[in-house]
Every structure is written in structure tokens, then in C-alpha cells.
C-alpha positions as CSV (number, residue, x, y, z in Angstrom):
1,X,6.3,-1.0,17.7
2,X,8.8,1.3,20.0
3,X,5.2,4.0,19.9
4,X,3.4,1.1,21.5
5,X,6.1,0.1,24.3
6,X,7.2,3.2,25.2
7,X,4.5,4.0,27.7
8,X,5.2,0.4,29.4
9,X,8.1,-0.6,31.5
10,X,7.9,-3.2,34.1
11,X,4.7,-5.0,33.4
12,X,4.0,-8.7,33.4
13,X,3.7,-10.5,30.4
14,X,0.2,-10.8,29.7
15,X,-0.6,-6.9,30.5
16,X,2.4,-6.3,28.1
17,X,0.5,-8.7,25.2
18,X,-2.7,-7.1,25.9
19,X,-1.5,-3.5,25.8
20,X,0.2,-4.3,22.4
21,X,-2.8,-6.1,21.2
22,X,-5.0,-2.9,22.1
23,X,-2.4,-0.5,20.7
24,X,-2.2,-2.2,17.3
25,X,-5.8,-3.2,17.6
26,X,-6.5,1.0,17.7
27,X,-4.4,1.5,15.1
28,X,-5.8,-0.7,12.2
29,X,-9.3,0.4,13.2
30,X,-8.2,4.1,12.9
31,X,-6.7,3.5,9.7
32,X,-9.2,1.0,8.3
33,X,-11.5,4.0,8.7
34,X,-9.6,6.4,6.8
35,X,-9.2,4.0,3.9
36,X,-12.9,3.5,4.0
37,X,-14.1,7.0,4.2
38,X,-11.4,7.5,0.9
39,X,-12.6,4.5,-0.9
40,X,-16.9,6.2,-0.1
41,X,-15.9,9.5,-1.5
42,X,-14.8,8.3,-4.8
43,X,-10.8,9.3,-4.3
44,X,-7.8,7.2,-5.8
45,X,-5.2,8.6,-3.3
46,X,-5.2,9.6,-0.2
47,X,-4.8,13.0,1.2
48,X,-1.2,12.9,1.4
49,X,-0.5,11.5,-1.9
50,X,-2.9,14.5,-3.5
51,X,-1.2,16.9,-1.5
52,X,2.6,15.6,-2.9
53,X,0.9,15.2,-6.6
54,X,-0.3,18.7,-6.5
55,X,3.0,20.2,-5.3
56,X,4.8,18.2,-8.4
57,X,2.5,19.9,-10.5
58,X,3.1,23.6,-9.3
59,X,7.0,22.3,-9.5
60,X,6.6,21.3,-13.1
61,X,4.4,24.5,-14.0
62,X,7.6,26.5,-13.9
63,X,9.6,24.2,-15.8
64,X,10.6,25.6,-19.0
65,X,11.7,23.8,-22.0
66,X,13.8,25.0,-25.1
67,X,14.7,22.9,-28.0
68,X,18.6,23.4,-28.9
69,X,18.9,21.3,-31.3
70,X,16.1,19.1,-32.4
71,X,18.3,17.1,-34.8
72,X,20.5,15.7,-31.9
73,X,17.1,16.0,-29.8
74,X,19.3,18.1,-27.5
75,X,17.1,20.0,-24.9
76,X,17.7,23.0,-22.2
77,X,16.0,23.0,-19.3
């Protein structure tokens, strides 16, 4: 909300309701597109999400895992 005020100081009423309509207005259109062009090519997260998944993954990759003692199911890391 402070992204779409910032630009407006000393305004009347209805310009400042109308600019915050248009502002939030832009912004679920923008977005709504994105989803949609996510849900069309088939994907189950978005880019962001596959970008933080595939950094886990090279994270995890170097992970090494030694059994101490698998009685006690003690492990090192």
C-alpha cells in the first residue's frame, strides 16, 4: 500500500481512491497474468519457487552422511 501512495501527496479524495483503485487494479492484472501463463505451461511453481528448490538441491548434493553408530542410529554430518 505505501508503493501505491508514495507518488501522491495532496490530492482530493476521490483522485486519491481512484489512483489506489488503478494501482491495485494493475497489480492483480499483472499478476493474474503471470499465474496464468504458469498454470498454460504445465508448471507447479512458479519461477521463484524453482529457482529456491533447485538451489536446495545443489545445497543437499554436497551433504555427506556417515553412519557412527547404526545401533544408537547415531549419524555425522
Amino acid at each position: 500500500m505505501n508503493l501505491v501512495l508514495k507518488g501522491v501527496r495532496v490530492l482530493f479524495i476521490t483522485v486519491l481512491v481512484k489512483e489506489t483503485f488503478n494501482e491495485i487494479n494493475d497489480f492483480f492484472v499483472i499478476n493474474g497474468m503471470k499465474i496464468m501463463n504458469t498454470i498454460k505451461t504445465r508448471h507447479r511453481y512458479s519461477k521463484e519457487v524453482y529457482v529456491m528448490i533447485q538451489e536446495i538441491d545443489t545445497l543437499l548434493a554436497r551433504i555427506t552422511l556417515e553412519c557412527t553408530s547404526k545401533e544408537a542410529g547415531e549419524f555425522e554430518v
